[in-house]
C-alpha positions as CSV (number, residue, x, y, z in Angstrom):
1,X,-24.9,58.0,167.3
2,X,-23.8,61.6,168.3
3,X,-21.4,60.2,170.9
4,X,-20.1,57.6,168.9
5,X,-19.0,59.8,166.5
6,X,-17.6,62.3,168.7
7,X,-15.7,60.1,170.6
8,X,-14.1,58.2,166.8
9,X,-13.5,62.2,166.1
10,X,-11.8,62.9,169.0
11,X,-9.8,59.2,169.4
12,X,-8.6,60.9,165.9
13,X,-7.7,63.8,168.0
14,X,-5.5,62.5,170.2
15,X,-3.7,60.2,167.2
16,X,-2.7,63.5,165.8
17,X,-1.4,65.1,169.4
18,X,0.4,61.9,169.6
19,X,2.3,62.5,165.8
20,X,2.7,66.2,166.8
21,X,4.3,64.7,169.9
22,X,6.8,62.5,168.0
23,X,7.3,65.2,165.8
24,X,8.2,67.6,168.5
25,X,10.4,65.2,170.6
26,X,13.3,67.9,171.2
27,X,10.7,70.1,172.6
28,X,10.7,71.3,176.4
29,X,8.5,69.6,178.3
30,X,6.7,73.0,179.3
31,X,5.6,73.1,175.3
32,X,4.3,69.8,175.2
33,X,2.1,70.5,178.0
34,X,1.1,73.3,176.4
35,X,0.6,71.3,173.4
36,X,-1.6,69.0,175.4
37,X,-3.8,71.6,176.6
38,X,-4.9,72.8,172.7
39,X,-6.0,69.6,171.7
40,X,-7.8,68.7,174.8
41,X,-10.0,72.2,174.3
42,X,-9.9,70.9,170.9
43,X,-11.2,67.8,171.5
44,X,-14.1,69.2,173.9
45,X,-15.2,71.9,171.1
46,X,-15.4,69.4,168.8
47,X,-17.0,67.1,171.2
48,X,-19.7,69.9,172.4
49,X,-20.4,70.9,169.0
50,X,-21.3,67.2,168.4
51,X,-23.3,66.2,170.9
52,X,-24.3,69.8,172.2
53,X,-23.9,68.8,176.2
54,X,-21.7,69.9,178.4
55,X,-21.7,67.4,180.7
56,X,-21.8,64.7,177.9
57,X,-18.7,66.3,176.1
58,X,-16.5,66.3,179.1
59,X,-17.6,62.3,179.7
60,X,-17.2,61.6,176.4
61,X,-13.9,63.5,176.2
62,X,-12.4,61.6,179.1
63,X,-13.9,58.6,177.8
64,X,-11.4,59.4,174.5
65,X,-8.7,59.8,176.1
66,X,-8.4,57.1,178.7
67,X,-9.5,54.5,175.8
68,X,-6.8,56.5,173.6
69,X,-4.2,56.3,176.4
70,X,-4.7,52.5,177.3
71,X,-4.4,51.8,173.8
72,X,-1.3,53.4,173.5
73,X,0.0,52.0,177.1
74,X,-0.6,48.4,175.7
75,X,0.9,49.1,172.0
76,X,4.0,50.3,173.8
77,X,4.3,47.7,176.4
78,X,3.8,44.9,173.5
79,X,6.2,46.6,171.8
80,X,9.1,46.0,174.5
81,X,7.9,42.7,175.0
């Protein structure tokens, strides 16, 4: 249960990088990187003080973020479709 609800806090996560990315679209690319970086160490606090494994956080994280960016891959290719 621990990883299940990191990984709905941190697919939450990555829905609010991806507003602050829209938000921020006139933005170099340099700060979005940077941008990037504070919500992945983000995530992974979040994520450790969840499940309170190191190794499990940074699985779990990736986990997030690959289901988070295939969702988003398939929204915007159904979009242009």
């Amino acid at each position: 249960m621990k990883v299940y609800t990191a990984l709905m806090l941190q697919l939450i996560i990555w829905s609010g990088y991806t507003f602050i990315e829209w938000l921020s679209k006139y933005d170099q690319l340099v700060y979005k990187i940077i941008m990037f970086f504070v919500f992945f160490y983000l995530a992974i606090n979040i994520g450790n003080w969840i499940i309170k494994s190191a190794k499990k956080t940074f699985l779990v994280t990736v986990m997030s973020l690959c289901l988070y960016g295939s969702f988003h891959l398939a929204m915007s290719y159904l979009a242009h479709w």
